[in-house]
C-alpha positions as CSV (number, residue, x, y, z in Angstrom):
1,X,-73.4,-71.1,-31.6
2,X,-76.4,-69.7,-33.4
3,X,-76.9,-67.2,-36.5
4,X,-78.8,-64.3,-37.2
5,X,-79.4,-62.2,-40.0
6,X,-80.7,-59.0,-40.5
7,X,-81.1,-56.8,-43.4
8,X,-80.9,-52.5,-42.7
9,X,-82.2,-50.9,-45.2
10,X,-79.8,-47.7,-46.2
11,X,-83.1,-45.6,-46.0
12,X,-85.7,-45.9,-43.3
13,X,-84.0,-48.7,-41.5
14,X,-84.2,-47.0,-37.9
15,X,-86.5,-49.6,-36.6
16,X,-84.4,-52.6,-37.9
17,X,-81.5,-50.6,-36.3
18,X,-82.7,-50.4,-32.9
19,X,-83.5,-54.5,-33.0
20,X,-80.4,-55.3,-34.5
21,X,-78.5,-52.7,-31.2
22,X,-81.0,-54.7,-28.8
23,X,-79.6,-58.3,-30.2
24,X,-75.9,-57.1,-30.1
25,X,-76.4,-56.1,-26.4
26,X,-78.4,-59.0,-25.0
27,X,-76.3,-61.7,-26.3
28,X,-72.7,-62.6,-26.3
29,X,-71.5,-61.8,-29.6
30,X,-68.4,-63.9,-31.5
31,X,-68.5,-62.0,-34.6
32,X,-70.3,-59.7,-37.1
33,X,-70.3,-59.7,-40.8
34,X,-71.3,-57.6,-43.0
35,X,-72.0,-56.6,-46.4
36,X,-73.7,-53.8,-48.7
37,X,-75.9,-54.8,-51.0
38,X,-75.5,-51.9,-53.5
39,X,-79.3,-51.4,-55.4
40,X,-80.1,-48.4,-56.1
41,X,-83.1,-46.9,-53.0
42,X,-83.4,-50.5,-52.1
43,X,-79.5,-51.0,-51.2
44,X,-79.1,-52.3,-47.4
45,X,-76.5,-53.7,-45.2
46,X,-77.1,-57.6,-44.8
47,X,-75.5,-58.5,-41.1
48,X,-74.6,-61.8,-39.8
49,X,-74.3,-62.1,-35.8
50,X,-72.7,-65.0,-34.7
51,X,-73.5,-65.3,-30.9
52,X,-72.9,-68.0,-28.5
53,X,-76.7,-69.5,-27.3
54,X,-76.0,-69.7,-23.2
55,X,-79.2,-71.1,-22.5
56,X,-77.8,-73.7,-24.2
57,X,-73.9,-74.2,-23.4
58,X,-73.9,-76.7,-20.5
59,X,-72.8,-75.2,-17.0
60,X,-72.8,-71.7,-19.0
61,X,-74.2,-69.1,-16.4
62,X,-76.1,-66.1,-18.5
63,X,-73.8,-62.8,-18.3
64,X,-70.8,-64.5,-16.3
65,X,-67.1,-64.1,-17.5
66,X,-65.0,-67.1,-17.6
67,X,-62.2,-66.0,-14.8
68,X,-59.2,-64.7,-16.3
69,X,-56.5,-66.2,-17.0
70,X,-52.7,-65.0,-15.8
71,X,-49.7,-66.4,-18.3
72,X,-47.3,-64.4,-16.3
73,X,-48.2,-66.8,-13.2
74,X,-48.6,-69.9,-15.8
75,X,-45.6,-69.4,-17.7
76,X,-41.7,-69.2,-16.7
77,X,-40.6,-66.1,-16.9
78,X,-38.3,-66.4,-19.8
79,X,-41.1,-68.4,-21.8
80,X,-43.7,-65.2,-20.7
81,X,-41.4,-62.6,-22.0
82,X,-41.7,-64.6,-25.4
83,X,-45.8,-64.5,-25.0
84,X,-45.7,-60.7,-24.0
85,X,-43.6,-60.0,-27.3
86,X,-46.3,-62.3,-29.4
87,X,-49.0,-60.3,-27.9
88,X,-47.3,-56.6,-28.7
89,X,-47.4,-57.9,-32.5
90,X,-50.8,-59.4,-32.3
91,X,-51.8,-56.0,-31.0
92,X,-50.1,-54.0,-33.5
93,X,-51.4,-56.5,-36.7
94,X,-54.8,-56.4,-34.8
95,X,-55.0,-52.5,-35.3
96,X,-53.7,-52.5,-38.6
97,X,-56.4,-54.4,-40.0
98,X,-59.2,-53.1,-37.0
99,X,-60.1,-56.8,-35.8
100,X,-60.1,-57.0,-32.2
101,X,-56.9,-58.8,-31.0
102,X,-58.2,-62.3,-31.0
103,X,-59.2,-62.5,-34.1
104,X,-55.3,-63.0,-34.6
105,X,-55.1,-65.9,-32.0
106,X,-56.4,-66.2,-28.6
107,X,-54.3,-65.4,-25.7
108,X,-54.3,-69.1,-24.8
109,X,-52.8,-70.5,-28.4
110,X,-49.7,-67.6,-28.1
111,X,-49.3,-69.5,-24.9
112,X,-49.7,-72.4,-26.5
113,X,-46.9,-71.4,-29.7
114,X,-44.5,-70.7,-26.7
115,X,-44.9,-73.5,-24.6
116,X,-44.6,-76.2,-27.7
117,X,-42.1,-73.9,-28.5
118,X,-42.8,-73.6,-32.6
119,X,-40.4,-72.9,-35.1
120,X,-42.3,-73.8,-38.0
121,X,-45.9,-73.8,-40.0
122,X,-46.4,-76.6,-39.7
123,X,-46.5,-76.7,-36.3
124,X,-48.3,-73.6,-36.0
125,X,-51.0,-75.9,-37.5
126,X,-51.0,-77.7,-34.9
127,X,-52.4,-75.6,-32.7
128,X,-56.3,-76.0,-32.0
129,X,-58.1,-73.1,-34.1
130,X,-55.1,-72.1,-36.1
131,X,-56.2,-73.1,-39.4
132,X,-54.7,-72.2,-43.1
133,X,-56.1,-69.1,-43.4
134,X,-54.1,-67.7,-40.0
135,X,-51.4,-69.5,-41.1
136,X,-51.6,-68.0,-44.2
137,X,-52.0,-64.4,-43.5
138,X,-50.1,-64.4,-39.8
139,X,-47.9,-66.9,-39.7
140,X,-44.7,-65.4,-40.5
141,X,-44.8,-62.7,-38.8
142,X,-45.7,-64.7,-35.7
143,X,-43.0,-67.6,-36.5
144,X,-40.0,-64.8,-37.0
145,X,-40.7,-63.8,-33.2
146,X,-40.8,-67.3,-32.0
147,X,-37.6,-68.3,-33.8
148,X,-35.6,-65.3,-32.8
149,X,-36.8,-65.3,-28.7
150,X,-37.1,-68.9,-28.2
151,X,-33.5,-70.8,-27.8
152,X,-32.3,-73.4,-30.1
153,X,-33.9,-76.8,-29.2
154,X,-31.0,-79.0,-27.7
155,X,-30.8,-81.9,-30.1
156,X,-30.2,-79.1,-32.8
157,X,-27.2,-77.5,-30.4
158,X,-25.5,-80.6,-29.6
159,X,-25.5,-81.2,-33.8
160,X,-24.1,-77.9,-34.4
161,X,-21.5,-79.1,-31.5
162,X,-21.0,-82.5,-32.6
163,X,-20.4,-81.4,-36.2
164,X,-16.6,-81.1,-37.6
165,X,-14.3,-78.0,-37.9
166,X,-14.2,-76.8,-41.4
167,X,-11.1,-76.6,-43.0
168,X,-9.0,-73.6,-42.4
169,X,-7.6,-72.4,-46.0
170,X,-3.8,-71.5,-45.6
């Protein structure tokens, strides 16, 4: 991954505009931060462009899309159903806040949250690239739908089964 920053000024800054559109379009951008820089005539907008460097990233061919991937062929189709209802809320957070989708998780860790089957954060923080922040922020939300779709692991049935009667008060 490489960085690069670039400072539009809020007046006069069409030329630093037009390089900092060209850099956008002719790399393969992860993310874009941002900030005003509030002074007066000299305020500007200081931009950070995180792109991936594919000259660079081994076997990486320049403008070519990884293929995409299919969960409903991947998963069983009771484990999908679980990964289609994890990506309606990642959708619906994702627009909330207006982040793109995988900013939430990546289609591959939901997959990931259903096949492991998580119940809890901790296990969420498992996951490669969930870290505390997503935990943190999304992990609730996201551990409420797992819980409630996924079934009860065995060993926690056959406990519930094993365990006594209670008492019936006469």
């Amino acid at each position: 991954m490489k960085f690069h920053f670039v400072t539009v000024p809020i007046h006069g800054g069409d030329p630093v505009e037009e390089e900092l559109n060209r850099l956008l379009a002719s790399h393969r951008v992860v993310a874009v931060d941002r900030q005003l820089v509030s002074d007066g005539a000299r305020s500007a907008w200081v931009n950070c462009i995180t792109y991936v460097d594919e000259e660079n990233v081994a076997g990486a061919d320049a403008g070519k899309k990884p293929p995409r991937v299919d969960y409903r062929d991947l998963l069983p189709d009771a484990e999908f159903q679980v990964f289609a209802r994890l990506r309606d809320l990642r959708k619906r957070l994702s627009e909330q806040e207006g982040v793109p989708p995988y900013a939430l998780f990546t289609n591959e860790q939901l997959a990931e949250m259903v096949r492991k089957k998580v119940r809890s954060p901790s296990e969420l923080a498992k996951i490669d690239g969930v870290g505390a922040a997503r935990l943190e922020k999304y992990g609730r939300a996201f551990l409420e739908v797992l819980r409630t779709a996924l079934p009860v692991p065995a060993p926690a049935v056959a406990a519930v089964a094993a365990a006594p009667a209670p008492a019936q008060v006469r």
